[in-house]
N, C-alpha and C positions, 0 to 999 in steps of 0.2 A: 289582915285577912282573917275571918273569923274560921273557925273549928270546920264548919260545913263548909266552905270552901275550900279549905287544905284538903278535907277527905275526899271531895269532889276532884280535885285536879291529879290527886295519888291515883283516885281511881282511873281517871282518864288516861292518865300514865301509863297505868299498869296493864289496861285493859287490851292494846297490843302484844303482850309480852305472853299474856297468857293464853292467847290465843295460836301465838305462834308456841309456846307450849304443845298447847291439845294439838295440836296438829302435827306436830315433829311422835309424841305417844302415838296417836295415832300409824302412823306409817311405820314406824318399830313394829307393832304388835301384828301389823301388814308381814314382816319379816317372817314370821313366825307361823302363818298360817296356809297349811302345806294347798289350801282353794288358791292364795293368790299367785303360787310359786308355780302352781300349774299356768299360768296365765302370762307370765314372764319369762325370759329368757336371764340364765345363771354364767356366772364366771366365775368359777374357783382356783386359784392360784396354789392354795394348799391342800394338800389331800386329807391335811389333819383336820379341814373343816366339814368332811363328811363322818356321815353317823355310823356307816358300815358299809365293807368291800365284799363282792360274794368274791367267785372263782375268777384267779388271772385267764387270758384267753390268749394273750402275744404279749409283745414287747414293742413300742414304740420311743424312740429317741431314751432309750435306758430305763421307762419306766411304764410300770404293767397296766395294762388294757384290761380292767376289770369288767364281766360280763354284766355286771348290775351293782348300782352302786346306790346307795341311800344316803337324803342330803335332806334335813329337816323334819325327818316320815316321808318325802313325797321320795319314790324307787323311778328310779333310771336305767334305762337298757343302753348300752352301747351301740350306736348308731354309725358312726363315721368320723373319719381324721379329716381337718380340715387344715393342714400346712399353711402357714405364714405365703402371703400372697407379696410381693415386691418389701418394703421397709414397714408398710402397715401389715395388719393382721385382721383378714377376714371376717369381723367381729358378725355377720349379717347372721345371727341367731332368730329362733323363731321361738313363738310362744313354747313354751313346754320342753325347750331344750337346755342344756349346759354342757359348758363351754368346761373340761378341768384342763386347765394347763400342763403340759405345752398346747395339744391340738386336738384331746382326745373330745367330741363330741357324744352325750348321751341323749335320751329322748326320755319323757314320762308316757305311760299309758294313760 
C-alpha cells in the first residue's frame, strides 16, 4: 500500500473518534453554562457540589433546608420536599429545578 493510502485509511479511522470527541467537549462545556442549567432538571447527592448556602430555614431527615443555595452561578430557592414515593424515588423534576439529596427540592428564577 503506498504512503497515500496508509494516510487515507488513518484518516478514515480516526475521523469517527474525533468526532465523538468534539461532541463528548461539547456537552462538558454544556455543564458549565449556568443558560443550560436553567433548562434542565439537577441531582446533587452532595452538598459539597454547591458553590454556596445562604440561611438554614428547618431541618429535614438531619440536614438543613437552605433558603437559597447556589450551584454553578445559577441561585435556587427552596421550593418543596418531595419524600421517596414506594422503593423508587420520585425523580419527575422540571426544567429549572434540583433535586439535593435526600428530598429537598429547590427552583431557579
Amino acid at each position: 500500500m503506498d504512503p497515500f493510502g496508509i494516510a487515507l485509511l488513518a484518516g478514515v479511522l480516526a475521523l469517527p473518534f474525533h468526532l465523538v470527541v468534539r461532541r463528548e467537549i461539547r456537552e462538558i462545556r454544556k455543564l458549565t453554562d449556568p443558560r443550560h442549567l436553567r433548562t434542565q432538571a439537577v441531582v446533587i447527592t452532595d452538598e459539597e457540589a454547591l458553590d454556596e448556602c445562604t440561611t438554614p430555614i428547618g431541618l429535614y431527615m438531619g440536614r438543613s433546608i437552605w433558603e437559597r443555595i447556589i450551584f454553578k452561578g445559577v441561585e435556587y430557592r427552596f421550593d418543596r420536599v418531595a419524600p421517596q414515593v414506594g422503593p423508587f424515588r420520585d425523580r419527575r423534576l422540571g426544567p429549572g429545578e434540583l433535586l439535593l439529596e435526600p428530598d429537598l427540592v429547590y427552583v431557579t428564577e
